[in-house]
C-alpha positions as CSV (number, residue, x, y, z in Angstrom):
1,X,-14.8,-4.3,48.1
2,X,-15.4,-5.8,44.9
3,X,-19.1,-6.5,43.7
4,X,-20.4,-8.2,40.9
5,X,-23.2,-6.9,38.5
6,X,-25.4,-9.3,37.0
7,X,-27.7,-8.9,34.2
8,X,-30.0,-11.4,32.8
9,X,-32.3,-12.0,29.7
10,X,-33.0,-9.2,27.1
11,X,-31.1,-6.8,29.3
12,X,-28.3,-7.0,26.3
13,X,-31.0,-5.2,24.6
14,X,-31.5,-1.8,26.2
15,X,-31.6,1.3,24.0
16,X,-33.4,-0.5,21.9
17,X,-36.0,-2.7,23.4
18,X,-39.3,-0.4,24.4
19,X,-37.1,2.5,25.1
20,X,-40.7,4.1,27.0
21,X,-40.2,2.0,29.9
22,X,-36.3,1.2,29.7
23,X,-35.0,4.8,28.4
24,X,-32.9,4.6,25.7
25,X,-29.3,4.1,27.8
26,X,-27.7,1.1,26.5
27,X,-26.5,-2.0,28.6
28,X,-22.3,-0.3,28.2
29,X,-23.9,3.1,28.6
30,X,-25.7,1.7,32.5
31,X,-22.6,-0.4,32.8
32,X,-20.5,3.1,32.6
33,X,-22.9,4.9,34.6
34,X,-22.2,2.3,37.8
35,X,-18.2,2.0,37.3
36,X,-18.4,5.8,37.5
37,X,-20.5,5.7,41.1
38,X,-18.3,2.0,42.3
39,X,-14.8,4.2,41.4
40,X,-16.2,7.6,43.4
41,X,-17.0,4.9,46.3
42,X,-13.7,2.8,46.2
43,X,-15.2,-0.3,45.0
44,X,-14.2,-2.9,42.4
45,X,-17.3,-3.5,39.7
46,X,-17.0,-6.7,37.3
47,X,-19.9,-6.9,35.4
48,X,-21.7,-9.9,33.4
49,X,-24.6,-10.5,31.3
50,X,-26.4,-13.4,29.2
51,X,-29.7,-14.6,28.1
52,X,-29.1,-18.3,29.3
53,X,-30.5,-19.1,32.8
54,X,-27.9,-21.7,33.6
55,X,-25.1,-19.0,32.4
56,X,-26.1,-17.2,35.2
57,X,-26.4,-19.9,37.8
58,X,-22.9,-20.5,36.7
59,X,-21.8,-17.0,37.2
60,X,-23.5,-17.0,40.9
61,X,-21.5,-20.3,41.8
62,X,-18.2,-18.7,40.2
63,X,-18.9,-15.2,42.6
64,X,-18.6,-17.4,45.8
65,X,-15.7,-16.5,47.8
66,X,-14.6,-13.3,45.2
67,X,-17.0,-10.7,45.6
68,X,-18.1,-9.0,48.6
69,X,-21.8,-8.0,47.0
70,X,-23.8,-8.9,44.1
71,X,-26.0,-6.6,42.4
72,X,-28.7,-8.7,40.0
73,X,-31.6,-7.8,37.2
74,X,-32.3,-11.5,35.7
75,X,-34.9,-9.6,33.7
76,X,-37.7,-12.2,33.1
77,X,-35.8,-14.8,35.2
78,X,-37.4,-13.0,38.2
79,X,-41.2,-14.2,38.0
80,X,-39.8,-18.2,37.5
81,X,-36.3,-19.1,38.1
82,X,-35.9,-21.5,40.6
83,X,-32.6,-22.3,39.6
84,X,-31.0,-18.8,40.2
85,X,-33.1,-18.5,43.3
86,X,-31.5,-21.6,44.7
87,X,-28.2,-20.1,43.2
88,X,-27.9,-17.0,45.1
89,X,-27.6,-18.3,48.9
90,X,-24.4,-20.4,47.7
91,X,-22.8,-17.1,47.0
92,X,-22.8,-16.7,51.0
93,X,-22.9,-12.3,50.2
94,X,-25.2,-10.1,49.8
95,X,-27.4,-9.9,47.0
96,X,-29.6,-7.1,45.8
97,X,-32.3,-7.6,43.2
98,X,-32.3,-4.3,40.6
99,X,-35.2,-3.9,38.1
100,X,-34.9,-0.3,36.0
101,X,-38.9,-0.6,35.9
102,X,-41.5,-0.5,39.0
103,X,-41.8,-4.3,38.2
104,X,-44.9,-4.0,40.6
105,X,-46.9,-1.2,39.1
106,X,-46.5,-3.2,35.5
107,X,-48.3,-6.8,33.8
108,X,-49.5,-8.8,37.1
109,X,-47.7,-11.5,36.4
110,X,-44.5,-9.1,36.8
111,X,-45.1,-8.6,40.4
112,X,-44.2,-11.8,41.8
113,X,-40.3,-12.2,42.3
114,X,-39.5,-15.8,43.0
115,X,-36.0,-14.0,44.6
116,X,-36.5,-11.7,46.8
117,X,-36.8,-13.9,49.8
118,X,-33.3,-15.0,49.2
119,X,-32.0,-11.2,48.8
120,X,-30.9,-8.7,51.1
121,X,-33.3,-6.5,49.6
122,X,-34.6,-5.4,45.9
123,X,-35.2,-1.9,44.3
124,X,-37.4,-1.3,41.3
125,X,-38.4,1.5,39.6
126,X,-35.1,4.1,39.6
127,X,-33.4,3.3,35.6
128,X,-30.1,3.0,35.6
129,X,-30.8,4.8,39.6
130,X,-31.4,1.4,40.6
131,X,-28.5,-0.2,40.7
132,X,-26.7,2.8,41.6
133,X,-28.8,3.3,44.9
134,X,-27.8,-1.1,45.2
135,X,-24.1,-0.4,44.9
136,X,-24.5,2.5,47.6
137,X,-26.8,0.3,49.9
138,X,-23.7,-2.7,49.6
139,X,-20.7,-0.6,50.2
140,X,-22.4,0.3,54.0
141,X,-21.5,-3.5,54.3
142,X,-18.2,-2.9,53.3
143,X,-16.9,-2.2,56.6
């Protein structure tokens, strides 16, 4: 199985940005953390990240037909992008939503995901845990 792991706006940023809520991993240091859990599971991690909303509409349309799963934090992008929420059912795989932070026990206006209905499922709240528990719950489709 091969999966791609998407990361969105500011999440080029961890370690640094409000290290309180984020911990003070780094984006390479969470990136290292899930090729060590995708290798102990026999699956093939590519991994991508950029600040530009159509970049990752782009990078959605490009993962159609390669990867089995897609694991996604768009950061920000969650509470307004249509775009990557129209995005994600091209892929035609399953996609699960990551967010380090309890997106729902934050700001109000963090609490609404615009793309969740058009994901297999999200998890929120776990660090870096997150997208480790997403790669586990995608590799059960693996089959």
């Amino acid at each position: 199985m091969k999966v791609l792991v998407i990361n969105g706006v500011n999440l080029n940023m961890l370690g640094i940005r409000e290290p309180e809520k984020y911990g003070t991993l780094t984006l390479d240091e969470v990136n290292s953390a899930i090729s060590k859990k995708a290798h102990e599971l026999g699956i093939e991690v590519d991994f991508y990240q950029s600040n530009i909303e159509g970049e990752i509409v782009n990078a959605l349309h490009k993962a159609r037909g390669v990867y089995g799963g897609i694991i996604i934090n768009p950061g920000a992008y969650t509470h307004y992008s249509y775009a990557i929420r129209d995005a994600i059912p091209i892929c035609e795989v399953p996609v699960i939503e990551v967010h380090m932070t309890n997106i729902h026990a934050r700001e109000e206006f963090r609490h609404k995901s615009v793309l969740t209905e058009v994901c297999k499922g999200q998890i929120a709240g776990f660090g870096v845990n997150s997208y480790i528990l997403a790669l586990m719950e995608l590799k059960s489709y693996d089959k």
